[in-house]
C-alpha positions in Angstrom: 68.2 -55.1 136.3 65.4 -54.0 138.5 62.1 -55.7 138.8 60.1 -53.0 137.5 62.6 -53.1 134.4 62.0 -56.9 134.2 58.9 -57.2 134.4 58.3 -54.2 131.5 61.1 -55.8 129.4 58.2 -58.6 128.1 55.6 -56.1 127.6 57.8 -54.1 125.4 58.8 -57.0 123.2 55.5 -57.8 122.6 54.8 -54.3 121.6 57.3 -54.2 119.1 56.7 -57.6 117.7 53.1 -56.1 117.6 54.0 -53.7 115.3 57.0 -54.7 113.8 55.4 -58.0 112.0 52.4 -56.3 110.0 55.1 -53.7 109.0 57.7 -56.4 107.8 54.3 -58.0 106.3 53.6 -55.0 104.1 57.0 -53.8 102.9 57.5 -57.2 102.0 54.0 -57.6 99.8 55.2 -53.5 98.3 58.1 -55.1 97.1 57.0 -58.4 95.7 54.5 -56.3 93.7 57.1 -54.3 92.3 58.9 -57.2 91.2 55.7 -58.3 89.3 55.2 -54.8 87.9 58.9 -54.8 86.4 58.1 -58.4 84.8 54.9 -56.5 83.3 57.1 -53.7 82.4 60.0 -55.4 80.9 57.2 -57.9 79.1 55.2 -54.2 77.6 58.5 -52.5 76.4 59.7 -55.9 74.6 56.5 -56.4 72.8 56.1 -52.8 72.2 60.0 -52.6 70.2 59.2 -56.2 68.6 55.9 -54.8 67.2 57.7 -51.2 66.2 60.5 -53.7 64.5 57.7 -55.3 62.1 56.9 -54.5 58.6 54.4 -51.8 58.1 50.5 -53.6 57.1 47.9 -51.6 54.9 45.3 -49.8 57.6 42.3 -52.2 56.3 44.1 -55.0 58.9 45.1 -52.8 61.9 40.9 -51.7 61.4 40.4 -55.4 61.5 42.4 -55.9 64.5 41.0 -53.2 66.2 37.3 -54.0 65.6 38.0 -57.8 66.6 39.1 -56.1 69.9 42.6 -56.4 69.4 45.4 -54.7 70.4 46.8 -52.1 67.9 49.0 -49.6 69.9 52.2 -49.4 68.4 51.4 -51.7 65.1 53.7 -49.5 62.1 50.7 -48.8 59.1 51.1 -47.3 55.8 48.5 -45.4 54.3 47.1 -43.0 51.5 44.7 -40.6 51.3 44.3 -36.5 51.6 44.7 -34.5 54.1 41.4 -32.3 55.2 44.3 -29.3 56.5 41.4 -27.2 57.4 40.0 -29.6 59.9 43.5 -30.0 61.8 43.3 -30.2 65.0 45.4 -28.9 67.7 46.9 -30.7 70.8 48.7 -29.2 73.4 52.3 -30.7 73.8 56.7 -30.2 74.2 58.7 -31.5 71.9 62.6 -31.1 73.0 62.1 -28.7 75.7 59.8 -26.1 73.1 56.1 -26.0 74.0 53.6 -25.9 71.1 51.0 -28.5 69.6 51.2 -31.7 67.5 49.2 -31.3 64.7 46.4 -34.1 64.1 45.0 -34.0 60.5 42.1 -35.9 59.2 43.1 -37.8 55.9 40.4 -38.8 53.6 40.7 -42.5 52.2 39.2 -44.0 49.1 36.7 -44.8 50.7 35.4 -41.3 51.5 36.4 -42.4 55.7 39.2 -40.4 57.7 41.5 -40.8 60.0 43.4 -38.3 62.1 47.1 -38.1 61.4 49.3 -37.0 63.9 51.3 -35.0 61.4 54.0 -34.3 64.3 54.7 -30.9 66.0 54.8 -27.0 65.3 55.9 -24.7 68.0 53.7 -22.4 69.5 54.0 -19.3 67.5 53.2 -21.5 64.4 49.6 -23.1 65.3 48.1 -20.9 62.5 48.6 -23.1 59.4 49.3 -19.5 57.6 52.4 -19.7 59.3 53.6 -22.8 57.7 51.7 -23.2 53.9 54.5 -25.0 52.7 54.0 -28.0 54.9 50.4 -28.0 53.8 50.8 -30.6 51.6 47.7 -31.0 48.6 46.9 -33.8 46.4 47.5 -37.8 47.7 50.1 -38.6 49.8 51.7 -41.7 51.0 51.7 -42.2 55.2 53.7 -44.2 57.2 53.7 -44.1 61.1 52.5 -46.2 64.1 48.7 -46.6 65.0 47.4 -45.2 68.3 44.6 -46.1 70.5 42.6 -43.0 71.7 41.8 -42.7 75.2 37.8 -43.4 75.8 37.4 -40.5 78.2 39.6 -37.8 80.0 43.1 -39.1 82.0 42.5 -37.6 85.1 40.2 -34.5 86.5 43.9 -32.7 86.5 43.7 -32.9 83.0 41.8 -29.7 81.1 38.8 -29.7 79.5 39.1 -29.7 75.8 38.9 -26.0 74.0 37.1 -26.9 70.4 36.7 -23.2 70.0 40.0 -22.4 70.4 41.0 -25.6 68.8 43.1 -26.8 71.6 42.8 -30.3 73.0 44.5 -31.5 76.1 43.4 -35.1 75.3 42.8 -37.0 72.6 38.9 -36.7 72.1 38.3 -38.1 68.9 35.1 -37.8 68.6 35.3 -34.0 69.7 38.0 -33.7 67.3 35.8 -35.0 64.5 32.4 -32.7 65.4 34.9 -29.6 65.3 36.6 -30.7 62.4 33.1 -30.4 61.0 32.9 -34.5 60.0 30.8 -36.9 61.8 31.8 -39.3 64.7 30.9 -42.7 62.1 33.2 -41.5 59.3 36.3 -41.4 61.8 38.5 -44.3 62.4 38.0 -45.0 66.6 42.4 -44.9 66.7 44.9 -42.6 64.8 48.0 -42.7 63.0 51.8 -41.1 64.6 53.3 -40.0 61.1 57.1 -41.3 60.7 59.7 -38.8 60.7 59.7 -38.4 57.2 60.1 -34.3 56.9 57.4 -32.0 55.8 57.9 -29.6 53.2 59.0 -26.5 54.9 60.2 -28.6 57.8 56.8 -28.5 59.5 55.3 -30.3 61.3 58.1 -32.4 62.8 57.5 -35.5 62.4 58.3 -38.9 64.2 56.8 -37.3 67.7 55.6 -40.8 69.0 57.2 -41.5 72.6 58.1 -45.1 72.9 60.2 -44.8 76.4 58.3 -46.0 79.1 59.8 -45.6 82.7 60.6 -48.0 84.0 61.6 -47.6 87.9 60.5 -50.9 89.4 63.7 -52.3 90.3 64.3 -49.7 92.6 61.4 -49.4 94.0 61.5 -53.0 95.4 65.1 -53.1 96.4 63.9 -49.9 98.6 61.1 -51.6 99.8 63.1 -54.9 100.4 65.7 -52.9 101.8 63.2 -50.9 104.1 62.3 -54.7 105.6 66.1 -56.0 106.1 66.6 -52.5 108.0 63.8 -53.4 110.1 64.6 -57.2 111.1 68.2 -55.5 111.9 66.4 -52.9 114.0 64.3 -55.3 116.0 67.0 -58.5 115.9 69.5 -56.1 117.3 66.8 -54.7 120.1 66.3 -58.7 121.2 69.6 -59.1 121.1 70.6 -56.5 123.2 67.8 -56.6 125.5 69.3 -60.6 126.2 72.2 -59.9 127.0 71.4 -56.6 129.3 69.2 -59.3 130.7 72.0 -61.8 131.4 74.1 -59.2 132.7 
């Protein structure tokens, strides 16, 4: 070895060190931090089937949940009341690989209150409820589904404004919903209902449209992470390694 190589052999290990400890540093933080979102994951989708598993409760204690502040995502309800079908409202959705719109319904309780009912979806050539009268059911009827918390404002900027005119929403504005509906924000329950998949006359909507599985990728995202930093001590340990015993020889 030459002295210009020996004396730049030093300089070059400290260079990599340099950069190879933050590096090691942060694919070893990505990684524990997927490990801690997989035990937040695995924790949701348990509590989430535990909860769909449970006997169905009367609306009145999911509203008393919900205005206590409590969770009610996912909580199975049963409910009566009639549907307002001129007020439904339209959101923008696939369904099986056919694009078209679950249909949201306000149903009006005893107590003269609604709540939107996600009646389940239509295909796009059938948003006009003319289309479908059959499934327009009159009178009382008996609901069972899941209650659903309502976003508070828009997802993401990528998401499109809201079309009341055209009665087609690309998020689940509520309120908007009610005003277009022609009811008033006070009368509406805050959360909705996901009907079961008990079929419509007519065979629409299509009910049971409420997506439970949550992806769940964590695992592999931290063994690639983890794996990223055990490629990287083999990169540099081998470098040492070989520059020791080029340095011996």
């Amino acid at each position: 070895m030459s002295l210009a190589e020996h004396r730049t052999g030093p300089r070059t290990g400290f260079l990599l060190l340099a950069f190879s400890v933050p590096v090691l540093v942060l694919l070893l933080v990505l990684g524990t931090w997927q490990v801690k979102r997989l035990q937040w994951k695995e924790a949701l989708i348990a509590r989430i089937e535990e909860r769909i598993a449970a006997a169905p409760v009367p609306l009145e204690t999911v509203a008393r949940i919900e205005a206590g502040g409590g969770d009610i995502d996912y909580r199975p309800v049963e409910l009566a009341g009639a549907f307002l079908h001129e007020g439904e409202r339209h959101y923008l959705a696939t369904w099986h690989g056919r694009s078209g719109f679950f249909v949201h319904t306000p149903l009006r309780l005893a107590d003269g209150s609604y709540i939107f009912v996600n009646r389940g979806f239509v295909p796009y050539d059938r948003k006009d409820p003319e289309t479908r009268v059959e499934g327009q059911v009159p009178g009382t009827v008996q609901i069972g589904g899941l209650a659903r918390t309502a976003p508070q404002e828009k997802p993401s900027f990528l998401v499109p404004d809201n079309d009341p005119v055209q009665n087609i929403f690309y998020w689940k504005d509520l309120d908007a919903m009610a005003r277009s509906a022609g009811l008033s924000e006070r009368e509406v329950y805050p959360f909705y209902v996901d009907a079961d998949d008990k079929p419509n006359p007519g065979g629409l909507p299509v009910g049971g449209v409420t997506r439970i599985n949550l992806p769940n990728n964590h695992l592999q995202y931290a063994i690639t992470w983890y794996g990223l930093a055990f490629a990287l001590v083999c990169v540099v340990g081998y470098w040492f390694l070989r520059r020791r015993h080029t340095g011996r020889t």
